[in-house]
C-alpha positions as CSV (number, residue, x, y, z in Angstrom):
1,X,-63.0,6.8,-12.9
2,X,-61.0,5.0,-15.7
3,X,-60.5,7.6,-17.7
4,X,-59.4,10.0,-15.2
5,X,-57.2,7.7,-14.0
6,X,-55.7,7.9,-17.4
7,X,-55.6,11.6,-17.2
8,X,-53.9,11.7,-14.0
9,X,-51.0,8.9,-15.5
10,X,-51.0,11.2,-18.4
11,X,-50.0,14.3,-16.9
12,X,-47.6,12.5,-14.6
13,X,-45.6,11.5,-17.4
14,X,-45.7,15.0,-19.1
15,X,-45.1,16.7,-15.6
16,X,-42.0,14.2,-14.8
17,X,-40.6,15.0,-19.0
18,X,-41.2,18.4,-18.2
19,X,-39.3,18.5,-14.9
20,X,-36.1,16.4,-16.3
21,X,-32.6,18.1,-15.9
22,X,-29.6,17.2,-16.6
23,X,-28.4,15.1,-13.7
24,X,-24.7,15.0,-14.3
25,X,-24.1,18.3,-14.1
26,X,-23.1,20.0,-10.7
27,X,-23.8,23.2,-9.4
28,X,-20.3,23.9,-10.7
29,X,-21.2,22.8,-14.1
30,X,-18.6,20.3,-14.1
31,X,-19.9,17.2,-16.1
32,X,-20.3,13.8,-14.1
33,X,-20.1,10.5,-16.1
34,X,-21.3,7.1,-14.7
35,X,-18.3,4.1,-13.4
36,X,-17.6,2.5,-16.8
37,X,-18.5,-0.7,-15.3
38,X,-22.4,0.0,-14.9
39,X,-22.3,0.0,-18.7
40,X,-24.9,-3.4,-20.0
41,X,-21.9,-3.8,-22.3
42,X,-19.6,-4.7,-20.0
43,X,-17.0,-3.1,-22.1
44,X,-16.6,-0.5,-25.2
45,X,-18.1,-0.5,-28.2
46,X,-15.9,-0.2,-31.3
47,X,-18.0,2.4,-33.5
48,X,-17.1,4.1,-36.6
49,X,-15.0,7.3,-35.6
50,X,-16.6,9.1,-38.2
51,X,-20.0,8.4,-37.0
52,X,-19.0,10.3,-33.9
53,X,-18.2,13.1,-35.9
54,X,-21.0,13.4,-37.2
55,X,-22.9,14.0,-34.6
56,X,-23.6,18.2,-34.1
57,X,-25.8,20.5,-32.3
58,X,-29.8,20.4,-32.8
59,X,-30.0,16.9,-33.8
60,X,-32.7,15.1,-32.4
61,X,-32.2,11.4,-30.5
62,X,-33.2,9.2,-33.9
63,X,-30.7,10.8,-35.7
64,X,-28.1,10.0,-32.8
65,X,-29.8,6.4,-32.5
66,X,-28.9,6.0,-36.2
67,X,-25.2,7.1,-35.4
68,X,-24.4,6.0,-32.7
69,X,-26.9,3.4,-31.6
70,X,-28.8,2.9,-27.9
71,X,-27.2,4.3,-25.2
72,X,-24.9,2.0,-23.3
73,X,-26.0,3.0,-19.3
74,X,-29.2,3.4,-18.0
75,X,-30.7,6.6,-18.2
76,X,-33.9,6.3,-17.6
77,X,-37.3,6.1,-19.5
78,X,-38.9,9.8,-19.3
79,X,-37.4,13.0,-20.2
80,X,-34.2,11.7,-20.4
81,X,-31.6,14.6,-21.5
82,X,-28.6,12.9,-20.9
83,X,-26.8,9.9,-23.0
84,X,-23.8,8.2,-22.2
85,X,-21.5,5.9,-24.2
86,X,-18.3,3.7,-24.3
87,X,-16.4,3.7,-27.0
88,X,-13.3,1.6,-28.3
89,X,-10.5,3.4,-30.5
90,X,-8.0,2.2,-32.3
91,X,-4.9,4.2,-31.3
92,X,-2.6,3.1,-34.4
93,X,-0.4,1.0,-32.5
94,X,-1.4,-2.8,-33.8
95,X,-4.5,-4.3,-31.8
96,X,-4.1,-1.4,-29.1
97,X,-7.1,0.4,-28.2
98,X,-8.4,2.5,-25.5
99,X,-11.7,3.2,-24.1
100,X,-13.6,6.6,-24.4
101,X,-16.9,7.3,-22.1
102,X,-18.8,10.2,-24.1
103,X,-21.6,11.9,-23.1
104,X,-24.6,14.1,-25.2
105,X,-26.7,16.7,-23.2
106,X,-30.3,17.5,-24.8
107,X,-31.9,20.7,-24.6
108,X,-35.5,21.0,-23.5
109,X,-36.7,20.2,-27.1
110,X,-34.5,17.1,-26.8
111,X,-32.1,17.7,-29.2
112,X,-28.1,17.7,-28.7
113,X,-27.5,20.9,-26.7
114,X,-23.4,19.9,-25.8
115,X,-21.4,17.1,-26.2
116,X,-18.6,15.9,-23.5
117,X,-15.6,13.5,-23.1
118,X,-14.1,11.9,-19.8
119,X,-10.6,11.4,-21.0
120,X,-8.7,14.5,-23.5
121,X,-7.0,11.8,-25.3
122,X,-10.3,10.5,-26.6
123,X,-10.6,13.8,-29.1
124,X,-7.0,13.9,-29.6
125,X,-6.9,10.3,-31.0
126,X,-10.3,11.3,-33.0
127,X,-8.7,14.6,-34.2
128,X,-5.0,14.8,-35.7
129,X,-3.5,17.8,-35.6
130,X,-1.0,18.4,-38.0
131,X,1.8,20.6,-37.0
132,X,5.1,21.1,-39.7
133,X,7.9,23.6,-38.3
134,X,9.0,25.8,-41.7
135,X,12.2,26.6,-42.3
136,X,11.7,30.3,-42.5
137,X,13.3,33.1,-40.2
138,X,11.2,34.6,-38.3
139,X,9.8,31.4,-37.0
140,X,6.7,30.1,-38.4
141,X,4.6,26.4,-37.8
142,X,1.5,25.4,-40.2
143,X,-1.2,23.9,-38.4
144,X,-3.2,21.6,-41.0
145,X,-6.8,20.3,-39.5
146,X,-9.5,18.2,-41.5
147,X,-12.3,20.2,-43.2
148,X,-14.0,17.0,-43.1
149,X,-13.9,17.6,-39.1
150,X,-13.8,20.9,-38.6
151,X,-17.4,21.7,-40.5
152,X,-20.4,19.8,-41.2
153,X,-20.9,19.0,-44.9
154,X,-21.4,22.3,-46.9
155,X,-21.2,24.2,-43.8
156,X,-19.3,26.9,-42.2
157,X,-20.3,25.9,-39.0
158,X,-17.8,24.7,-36.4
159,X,-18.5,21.1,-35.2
160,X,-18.3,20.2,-31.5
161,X,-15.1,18.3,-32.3
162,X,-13.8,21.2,-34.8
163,X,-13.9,23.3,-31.5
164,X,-12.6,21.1,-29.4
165,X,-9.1,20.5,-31.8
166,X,-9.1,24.5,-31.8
167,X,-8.9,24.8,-27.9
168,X,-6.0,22.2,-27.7
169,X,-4.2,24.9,-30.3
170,X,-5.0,27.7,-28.3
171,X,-4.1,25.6,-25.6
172,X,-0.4,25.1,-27.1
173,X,-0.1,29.1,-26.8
174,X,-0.4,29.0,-22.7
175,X,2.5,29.6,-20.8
176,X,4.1,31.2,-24.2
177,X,3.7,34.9,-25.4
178,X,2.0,33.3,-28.4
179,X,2.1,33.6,-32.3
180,X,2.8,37.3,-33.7
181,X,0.3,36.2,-36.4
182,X,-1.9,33.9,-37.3
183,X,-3.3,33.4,-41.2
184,X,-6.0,31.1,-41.9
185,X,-6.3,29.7,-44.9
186,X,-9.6,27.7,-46.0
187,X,-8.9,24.7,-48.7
188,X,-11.3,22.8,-50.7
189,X,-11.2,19.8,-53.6
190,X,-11.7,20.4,-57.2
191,X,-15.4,19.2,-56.9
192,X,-18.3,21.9,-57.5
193,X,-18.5,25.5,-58.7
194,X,-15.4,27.2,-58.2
195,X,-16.8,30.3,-57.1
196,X,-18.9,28.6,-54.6
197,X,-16.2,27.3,-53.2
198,X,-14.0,29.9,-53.3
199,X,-16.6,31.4,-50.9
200,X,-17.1,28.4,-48.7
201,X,-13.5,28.4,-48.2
202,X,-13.5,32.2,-47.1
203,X,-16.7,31.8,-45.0
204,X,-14.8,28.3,-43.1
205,X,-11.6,30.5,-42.5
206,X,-13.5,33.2,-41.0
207,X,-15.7,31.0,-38.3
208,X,-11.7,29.6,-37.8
209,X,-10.8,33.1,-37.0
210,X,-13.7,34.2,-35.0
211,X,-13.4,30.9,-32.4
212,X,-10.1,31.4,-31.8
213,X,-10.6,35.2,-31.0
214,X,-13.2,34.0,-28.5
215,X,-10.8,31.5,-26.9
216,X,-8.6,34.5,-26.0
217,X,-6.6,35.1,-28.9
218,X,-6.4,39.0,-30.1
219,X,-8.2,39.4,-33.5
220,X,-6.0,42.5,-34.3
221,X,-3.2,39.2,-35.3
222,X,-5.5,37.2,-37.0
223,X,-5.9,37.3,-40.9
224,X,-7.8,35.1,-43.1
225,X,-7.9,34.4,-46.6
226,X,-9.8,31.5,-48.8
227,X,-7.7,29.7,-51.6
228,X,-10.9,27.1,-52.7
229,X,-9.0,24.5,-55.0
230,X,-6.0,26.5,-56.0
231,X,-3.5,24.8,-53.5
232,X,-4.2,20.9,-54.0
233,X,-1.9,19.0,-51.8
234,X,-3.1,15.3,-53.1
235,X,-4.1,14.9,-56.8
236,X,-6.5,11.8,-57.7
237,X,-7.7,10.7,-61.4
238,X,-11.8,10.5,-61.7
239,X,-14.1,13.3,-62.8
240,X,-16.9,12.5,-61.2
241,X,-17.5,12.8,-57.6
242,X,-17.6,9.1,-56.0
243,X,-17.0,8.0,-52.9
244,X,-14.0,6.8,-53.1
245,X,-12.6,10.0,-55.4
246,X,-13.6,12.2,-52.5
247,X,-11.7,9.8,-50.0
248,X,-8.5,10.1,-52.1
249,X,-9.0,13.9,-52.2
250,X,-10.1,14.2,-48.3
251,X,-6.6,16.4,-47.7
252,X,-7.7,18.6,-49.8
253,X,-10.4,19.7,-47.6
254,X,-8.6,21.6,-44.9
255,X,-7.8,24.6,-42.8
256,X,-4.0,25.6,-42.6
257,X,-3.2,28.1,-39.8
258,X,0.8,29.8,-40.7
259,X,2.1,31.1,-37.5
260,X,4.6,33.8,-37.0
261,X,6.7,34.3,-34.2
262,X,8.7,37.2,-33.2
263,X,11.9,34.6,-32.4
């Protein structure tokens, strides 16, 4: 009788894991987050902004644990496929910081299927974006954005905030007829085989090109070309790859978009 009892307990717990859903979503899809003050914190969490960053689709829950740490809500015990946090960021100005709730949605398999923010100004404070009017008739802006967010390390791969800092540039475009043209230009540092990274550069212009065309933007006025190390915008002494030489030569590492307008 023992032992089927434990069979029973066993298959409730596999049944209940096997029935979990993501509770925070409506039948809209639209993302629900729990009142900031059910948080066991009682307030934010001031975590690494780069950790954050780090974190990108398939990952299992240790490898967010190790990131980002428990969960601050309660969420359960089985099957859980839903994590919620709330982070502190600096916003620059002195001591000031605001508060970001954050949210990670796991596939079946229970790794990172989406990620999702309650505030927009939580990825814009995470993600620059860099944006220099040039003096040049027709009218034309260059968009700079971090490698270093944009793409995993040694990926091409967009990152869930890479894509996210592209919608807010397509989002720039509504309400406007929009650039004539758009080239993308991939940039890397001085570190590794050229040719490799030549191609890396190439490969990270292209996935560029390809979100923006599936955010609405026509591919016909799109062109993309990759530069590797020829166009260094920092220069830093040390021939061998440390951490704090690939700090200094972080804005290396980047994707500038040129865009042309027709006035």
């Amino acid at each position: 009788m023992k032992n089927r009892s434990t069979i029973l307990a066993i298959g409730l717990i596999v049944g209940l894991a096997g029935c979990a859903s993501n509770a925070s979503l409506t039948d809209e899809g639209e993302v629900r987050f729990p009142d900031l003050d059910s948080t066991y914190l009682k307030t934010g969490d001031f975590v690494d902004p780069d950790d954050v960053l780090r974190i990108s689709e398939g990952q299992h829950k240790d490898q967010v644990r190790l990131l980002l740490g428990h969960p601050h809500f309660s969420e359960g015990i089985f099957g859980v496929r839903e994590w919620d946090y709330a982070f502190n960021f600096y916003t620059g100005n002195g001591n000031q910081y605001i508060t970001c709730q954050y949210k990670l949605l796991f596939d079946r398999d229970m790794r990172v299927e989406s990620t999702h923010w309650r505030d927009a100004q939580c990825p814009a404070l995470l993600v620059p974006i860099q944006v220099e009017e040039l003096a040049t008739e027709p009218r034309q802006e260059k968009v700079t954005l971090s490698g270093d967010v944009l793409f995993g390390f040694d990926s091409d791969q967009l990152t869930f905030e890479g894509k996210r800092a592209l919608e807010r540039v397509v989002d720039a475009f509504h309400g406007t007829s929009g650039p004539a043209s758009i080239l993308i230009a991939g940039h890397a540092d001085r570190f590794g085989d050229a040719q490799y990274n030549l191609r890396l550069s190439q490969a990270r212009a292209e996935s560029v090109g390809a979100y923006l065309v599936s955010q609405g933007i026509p591919g016909a006025s799109i062109n993309t070309i990759g530069r590797g190390d020829a166009d260094p915008v920092v220069e830093c002494p040390g021939q061998v790859a440390t951490a704090s030489v690939k700090l200094c030569l972080k804005p290396n590492r980047r994707v500038e978009m040129t865009l042309q307008y027709d006035r």
